[in-house]
C-alpha positions as CSV (number, residue, x, y, z in Angstrom):
1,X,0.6,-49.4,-6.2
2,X,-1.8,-50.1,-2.6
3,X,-3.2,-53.5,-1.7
4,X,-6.3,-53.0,-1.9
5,X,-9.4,-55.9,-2.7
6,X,-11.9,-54.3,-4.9
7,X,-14.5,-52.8,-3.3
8,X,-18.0,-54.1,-2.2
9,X,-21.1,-52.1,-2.7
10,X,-23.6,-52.3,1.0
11,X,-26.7,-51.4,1.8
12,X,-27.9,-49.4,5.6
13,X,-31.2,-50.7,6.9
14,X,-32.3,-46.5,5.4
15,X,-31.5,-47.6,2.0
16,X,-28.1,-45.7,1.8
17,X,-25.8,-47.3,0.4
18,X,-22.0,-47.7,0.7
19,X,-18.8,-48.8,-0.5
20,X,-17.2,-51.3,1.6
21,X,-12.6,-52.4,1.2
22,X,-9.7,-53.7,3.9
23,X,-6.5,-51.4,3.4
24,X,-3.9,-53.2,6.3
25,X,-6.1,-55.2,7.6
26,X,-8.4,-52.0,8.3
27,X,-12.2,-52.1,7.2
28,X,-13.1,-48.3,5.1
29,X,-16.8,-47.5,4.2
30,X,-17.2,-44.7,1.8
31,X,-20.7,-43.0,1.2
32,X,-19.8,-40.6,-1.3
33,X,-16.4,-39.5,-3.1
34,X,-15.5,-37.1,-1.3
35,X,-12.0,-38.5,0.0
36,X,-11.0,-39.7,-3.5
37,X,-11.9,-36.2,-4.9
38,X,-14.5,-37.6,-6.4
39,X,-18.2,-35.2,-6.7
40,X,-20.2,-38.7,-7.1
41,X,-23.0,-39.1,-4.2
42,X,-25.0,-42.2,-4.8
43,X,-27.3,-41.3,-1.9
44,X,-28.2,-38.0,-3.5
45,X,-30.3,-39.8,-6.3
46,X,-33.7,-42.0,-5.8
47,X,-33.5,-45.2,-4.5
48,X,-33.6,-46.8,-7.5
49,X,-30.3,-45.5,-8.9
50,X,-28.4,-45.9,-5.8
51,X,-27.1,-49.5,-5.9
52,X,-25.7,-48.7,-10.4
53,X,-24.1,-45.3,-8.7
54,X,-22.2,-47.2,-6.1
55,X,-20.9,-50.0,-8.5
56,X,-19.3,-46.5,-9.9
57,X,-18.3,-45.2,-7.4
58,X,-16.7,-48.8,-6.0
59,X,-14.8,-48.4,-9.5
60,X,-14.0,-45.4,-8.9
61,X,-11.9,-46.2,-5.6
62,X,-10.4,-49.1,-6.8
63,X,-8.7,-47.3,-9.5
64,X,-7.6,-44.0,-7.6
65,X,-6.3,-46.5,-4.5
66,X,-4.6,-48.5,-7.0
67,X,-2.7,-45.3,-9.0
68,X,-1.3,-44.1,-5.9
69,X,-3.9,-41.8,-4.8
70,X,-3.9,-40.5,-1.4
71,X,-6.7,-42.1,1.3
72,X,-7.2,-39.9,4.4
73,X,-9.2,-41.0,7.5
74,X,-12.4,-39.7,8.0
75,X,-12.2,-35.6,9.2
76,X,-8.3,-36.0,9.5
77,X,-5.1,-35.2,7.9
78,X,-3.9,-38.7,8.8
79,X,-2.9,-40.8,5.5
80,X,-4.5,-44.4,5.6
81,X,-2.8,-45.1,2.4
82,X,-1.0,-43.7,-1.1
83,X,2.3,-41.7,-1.0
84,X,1.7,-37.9,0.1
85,X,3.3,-35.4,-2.0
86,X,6.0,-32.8,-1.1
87,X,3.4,-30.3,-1.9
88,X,0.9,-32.0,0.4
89,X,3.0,-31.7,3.4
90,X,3.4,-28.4,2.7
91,X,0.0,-27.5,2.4
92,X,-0.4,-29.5,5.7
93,X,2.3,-27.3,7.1
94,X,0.9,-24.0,6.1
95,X,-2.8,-25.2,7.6
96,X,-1.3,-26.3,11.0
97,X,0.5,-22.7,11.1
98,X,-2.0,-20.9,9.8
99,X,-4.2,-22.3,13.1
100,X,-1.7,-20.7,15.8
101,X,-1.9,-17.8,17.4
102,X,0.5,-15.7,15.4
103,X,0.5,-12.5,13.9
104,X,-1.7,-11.5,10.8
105,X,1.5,-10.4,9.0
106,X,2.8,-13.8,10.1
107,X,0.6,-15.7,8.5
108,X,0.5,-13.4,5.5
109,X,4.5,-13.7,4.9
110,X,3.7,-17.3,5.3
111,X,0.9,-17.8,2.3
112,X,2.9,-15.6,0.2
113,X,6.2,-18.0,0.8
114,X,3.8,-20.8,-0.1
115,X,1.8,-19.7,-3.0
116,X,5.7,-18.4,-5.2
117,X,7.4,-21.4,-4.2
118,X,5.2,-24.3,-4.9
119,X,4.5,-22.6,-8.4
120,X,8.5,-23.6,-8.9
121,X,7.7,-27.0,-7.8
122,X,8.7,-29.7,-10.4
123,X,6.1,-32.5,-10.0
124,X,5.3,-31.6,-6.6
125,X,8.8,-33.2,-5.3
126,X,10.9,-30.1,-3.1
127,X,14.5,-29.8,-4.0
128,X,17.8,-28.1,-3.3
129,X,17.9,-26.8,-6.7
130,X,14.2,-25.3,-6.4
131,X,14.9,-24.2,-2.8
132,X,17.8,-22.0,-3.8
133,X,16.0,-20.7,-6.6
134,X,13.4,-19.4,-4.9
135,X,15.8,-17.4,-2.4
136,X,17.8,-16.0,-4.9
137,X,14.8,-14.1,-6.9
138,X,15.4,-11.8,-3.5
139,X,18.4,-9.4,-3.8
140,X,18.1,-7.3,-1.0
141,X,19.5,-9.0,1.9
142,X,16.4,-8.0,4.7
143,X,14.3,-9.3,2.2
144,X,15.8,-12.8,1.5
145,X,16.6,-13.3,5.7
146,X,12.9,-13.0,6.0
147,X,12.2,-15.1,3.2
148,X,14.3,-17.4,4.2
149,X,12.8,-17.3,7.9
150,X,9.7,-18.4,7.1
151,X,10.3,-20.4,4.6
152,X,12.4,-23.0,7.2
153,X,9.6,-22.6,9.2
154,X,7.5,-24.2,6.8
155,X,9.7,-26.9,5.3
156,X,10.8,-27.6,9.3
157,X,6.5,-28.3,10.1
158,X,6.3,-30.3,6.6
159,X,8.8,-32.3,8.3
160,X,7.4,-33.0,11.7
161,X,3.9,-33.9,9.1
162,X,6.2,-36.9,7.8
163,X,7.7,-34.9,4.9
164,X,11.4,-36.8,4.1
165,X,13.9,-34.6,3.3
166,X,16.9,-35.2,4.6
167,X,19.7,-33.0,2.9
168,X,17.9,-30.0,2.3
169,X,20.0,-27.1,4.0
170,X,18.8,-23.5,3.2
171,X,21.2,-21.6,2.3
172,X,23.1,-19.3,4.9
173,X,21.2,-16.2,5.9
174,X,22.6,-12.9,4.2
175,X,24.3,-9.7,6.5
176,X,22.2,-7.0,6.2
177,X,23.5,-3.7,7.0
178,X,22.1,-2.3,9.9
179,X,19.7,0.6,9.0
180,X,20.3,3.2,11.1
181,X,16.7,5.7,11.9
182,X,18.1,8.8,12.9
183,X,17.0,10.5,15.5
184,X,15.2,14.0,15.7
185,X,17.4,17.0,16.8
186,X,14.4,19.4,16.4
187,X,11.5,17.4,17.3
188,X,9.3,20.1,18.0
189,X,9.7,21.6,14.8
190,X,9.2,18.6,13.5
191,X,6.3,17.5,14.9
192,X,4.2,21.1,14.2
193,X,4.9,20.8,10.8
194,X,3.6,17.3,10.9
195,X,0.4,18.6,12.7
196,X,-0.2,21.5,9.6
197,X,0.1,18.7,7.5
198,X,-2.4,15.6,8.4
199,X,-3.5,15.4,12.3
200,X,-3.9,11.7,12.3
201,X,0.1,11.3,11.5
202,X,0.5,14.1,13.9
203,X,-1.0,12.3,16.9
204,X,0.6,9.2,15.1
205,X,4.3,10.8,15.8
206,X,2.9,12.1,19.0
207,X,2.2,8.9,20.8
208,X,5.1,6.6,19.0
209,X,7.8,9.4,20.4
210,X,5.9,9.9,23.9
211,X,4.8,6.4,24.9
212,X,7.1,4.3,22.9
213,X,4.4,2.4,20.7
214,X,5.7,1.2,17.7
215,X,3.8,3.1,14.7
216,X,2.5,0.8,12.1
217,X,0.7,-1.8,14.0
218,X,0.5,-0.5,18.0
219,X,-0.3,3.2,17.6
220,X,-2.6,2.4,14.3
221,X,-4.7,-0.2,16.3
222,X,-5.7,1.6,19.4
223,X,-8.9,1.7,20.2
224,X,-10.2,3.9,23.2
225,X,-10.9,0.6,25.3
226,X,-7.0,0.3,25.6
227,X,-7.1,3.4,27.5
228,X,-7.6,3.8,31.0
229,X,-10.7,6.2,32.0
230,X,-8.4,8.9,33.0
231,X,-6.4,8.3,29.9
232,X,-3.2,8.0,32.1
233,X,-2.5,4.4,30.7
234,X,-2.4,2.3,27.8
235,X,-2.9,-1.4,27.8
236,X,-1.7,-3.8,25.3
237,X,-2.3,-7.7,25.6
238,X,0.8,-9.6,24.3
239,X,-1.4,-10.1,20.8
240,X,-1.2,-6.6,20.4
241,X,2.3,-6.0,20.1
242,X,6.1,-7.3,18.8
243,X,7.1,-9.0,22.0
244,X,4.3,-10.6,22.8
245,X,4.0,-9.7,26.5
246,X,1.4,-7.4,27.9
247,X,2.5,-3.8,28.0
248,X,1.3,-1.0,29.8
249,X,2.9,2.2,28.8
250,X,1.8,5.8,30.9
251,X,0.2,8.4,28.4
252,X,2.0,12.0,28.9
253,X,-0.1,14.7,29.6
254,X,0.9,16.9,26.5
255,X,-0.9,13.3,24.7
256,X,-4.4,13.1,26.8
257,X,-4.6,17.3,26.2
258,X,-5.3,15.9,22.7
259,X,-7.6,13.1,22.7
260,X,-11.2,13.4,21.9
261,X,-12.7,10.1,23.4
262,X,-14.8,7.9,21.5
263,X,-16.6,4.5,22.3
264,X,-14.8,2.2,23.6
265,X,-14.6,-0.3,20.5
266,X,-13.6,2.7,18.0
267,X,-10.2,3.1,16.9
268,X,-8.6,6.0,17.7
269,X,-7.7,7.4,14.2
270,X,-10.9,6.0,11.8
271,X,-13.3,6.2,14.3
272,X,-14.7,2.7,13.5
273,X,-14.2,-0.5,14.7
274,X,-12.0,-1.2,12.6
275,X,-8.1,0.6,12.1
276,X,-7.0,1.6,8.3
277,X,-4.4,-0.3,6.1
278,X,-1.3,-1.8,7.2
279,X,0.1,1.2,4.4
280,X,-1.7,4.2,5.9
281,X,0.7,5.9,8.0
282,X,3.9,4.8,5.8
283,X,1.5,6.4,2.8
284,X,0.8,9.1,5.2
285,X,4.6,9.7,6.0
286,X,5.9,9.5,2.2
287,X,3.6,12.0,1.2
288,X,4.8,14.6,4.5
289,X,8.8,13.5,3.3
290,X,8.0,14.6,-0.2
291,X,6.9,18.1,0.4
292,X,9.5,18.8,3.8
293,X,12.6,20.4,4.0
294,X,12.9,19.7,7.4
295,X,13.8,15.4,7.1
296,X,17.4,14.4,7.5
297,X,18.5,11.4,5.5
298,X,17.6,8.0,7.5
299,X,15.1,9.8,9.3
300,X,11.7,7.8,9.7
301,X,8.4,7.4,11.6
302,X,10.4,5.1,14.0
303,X,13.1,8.1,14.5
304,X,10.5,9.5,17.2
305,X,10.1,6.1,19.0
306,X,14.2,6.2,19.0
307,X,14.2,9.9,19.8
308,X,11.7,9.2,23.0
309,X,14.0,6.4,23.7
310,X,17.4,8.3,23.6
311,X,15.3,11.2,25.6
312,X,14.4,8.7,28.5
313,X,18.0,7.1,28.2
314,X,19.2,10.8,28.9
315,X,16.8,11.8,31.8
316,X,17.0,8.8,34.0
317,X,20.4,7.1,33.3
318,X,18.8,3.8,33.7
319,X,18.7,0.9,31.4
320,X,16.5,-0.8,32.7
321,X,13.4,1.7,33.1
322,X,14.3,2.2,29.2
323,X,14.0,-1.3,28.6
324,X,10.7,-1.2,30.2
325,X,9.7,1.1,28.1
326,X,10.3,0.2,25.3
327,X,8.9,-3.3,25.8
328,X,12.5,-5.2,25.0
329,X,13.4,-8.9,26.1
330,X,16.3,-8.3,28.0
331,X,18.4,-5.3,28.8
332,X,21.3,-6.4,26.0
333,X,18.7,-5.7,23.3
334,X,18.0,-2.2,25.0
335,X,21.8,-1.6,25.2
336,X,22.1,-2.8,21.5
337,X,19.6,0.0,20.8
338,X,21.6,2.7,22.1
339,X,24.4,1.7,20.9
340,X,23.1,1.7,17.4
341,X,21.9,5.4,17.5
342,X,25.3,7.0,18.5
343,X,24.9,7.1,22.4
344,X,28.2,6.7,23.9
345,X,29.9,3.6,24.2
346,X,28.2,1.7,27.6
347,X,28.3,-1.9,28.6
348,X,25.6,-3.7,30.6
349,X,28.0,-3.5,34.0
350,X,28.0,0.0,33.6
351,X,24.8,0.2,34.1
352,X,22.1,-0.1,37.3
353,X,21.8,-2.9,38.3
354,X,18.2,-4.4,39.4
């Protein structure tokens, strides 16, 4: 239970009038409910009735300080007084995060790691034993690392909100077998057979094997403004893309033969100002792999990006123009990636050096 004396109802020289307490030696003036959760504005009703409202809502204050409730300064998340819930600071959590300058996919992996774990929450305390049953509704092992990912990122901000939980490991992340996209032998073929099928996953496949954009956010979010005038060039900002630098990739010429240009704030594909669905080029691919006889196992819309990748590998011999292109951190990741789609066994001395 707060100290708290019991609230005194005031009057403004306007006739509003007010509820008046000290909480640590600090003065509060409340107008309305609003902070207690309360719908009761005295100032709404006529004069008259004011001065009977406030005497409510002075009552009402005194007896949701008194059970605990939570007090919040004026336009703030800061706690004058009461006890704030485990659930609170993750709602405070989520809110700060929500604010930054992340991904939209972020912040929707995020809210969905939210909403399913606080409905396990067992009177809104966070435990060990509700922590690790959570994680464990996830089987497959990609799945519960990126579960598991953001959900420390969450419980690691409720923390640094005041949140006390001291003890409360997550559980080891899970090894994942590394999925291997196969790259195209007959890419060609491939790629005509696409174009018969659905010209929007054609030019898709097109630019994700010739200018090494990644397919399901890069390529399906250009707009004509992130082309140069001649076409030649595409230009990313670092919110555009996984590594969060800028990127500026060159556009082959078997590409620009196939643009049609459009206004500047049109996306490439709809036509709008606005792309289709996160889902519309894996929809778009499921439906091509369900009627080909042409797919190897393990091949995916990401096999062209590794097949223009292993193509560049092959023509210049040079990690780090690969690297480049492929917008990767460092030249280990780039060396990673050959490694992982059956290019012969290299290490970073063996190759130019900068």
């Amino acid at each position: 239970m707060s100290t708290i004396n019991y609230p005194k109802v005031g009057q403004t020289k306007d006739q509003k009038v007010y509820v008046s307490f000290y909480i640590n030696n600090k003065k509060i003036r409340l107008f309305n409910g609003k902070r207690i959760n309360s719908n009761l504005n005295p100032n709404d009703f006529p004069i008259n009735q004011r001065l009977a409202l406030a005497n409510v809502l002075a009552a009402e204050v005194y007896k949701y300080i008194t059970e605990g409730g939570v007090l919040r300064q004026y336009r703030s998340q800061v706690v004058e007084v009461g006890k704030v819930s485990d659930l609170e600071y993750l709602k405070l959590a989520l809110h700060s995060k929500l604010k930054g300058n992340y991904s939209s996919h972020y912040k929707k992996t995020l809210e969905y790691v939210f909403k399913h774990l606080t409905k396990d929450l067992r009177g809104d305390e966070l435990s060990v034993e509700v922590v690790e049953a959570f994680l464990n509704k996830y089987s497959c092992a990609t799945s519960y690392n990126t579960i598991r990912r953001h959900l420390n990122v969450l419980i690691n901000e409720a923390i640094s909100q005041g949140m006390v939980r001291d003890g409360l490991p997550l559980k080891r992340s899970r090894k994942a077998k590394a999925k291997l996209n196969k790259p195209f032998k007959n890419i060609s073929i491939i790629l005509k057979a696409i174009e018969e099928f659905n010209y929007n996953l054609y030019l898709c496949c097109l630019m994700t094997y010739g200018c090494l954009l990644r397919p399901h956010r890069e390529v399906r979010e250009l707009t004509w403004g992130d082309f140069t005038e001649d076409l030649a060039y595409i230009k990313l900002s670092g919110l555009r893309n996984k590594s969060g630098r800028n990127r500026i990739v060159p556009v082959p010429s078997y590409i620009r033969e196939r643009l049609c240009v459009g206004a500047p704030n049109e996306n490439i594909f709809s036509g709008t100002d606005k792309p289709y669905g996160n889902e519309y080029f894996k929809t778009l691919w499921g439906r091509f792999k369900a009627q080909s006889n042409l797919l190897e196992q393990d091949q995916t819309l990401y096999s062209f990006r590794h097949s223009g990748a292993i193509e560049i590998f092959k023509r210049t011999g040079s990690l780090t123009k690969l690297q480049k292109a492929m917008g990767h951190s460092s030249l280990n990741v780039s060396l990673t990636y050959l490694r992982g789609l059956e290019v012969a066994e290299l290490k970073e001395e063996d190759m130019p050096m900068v």
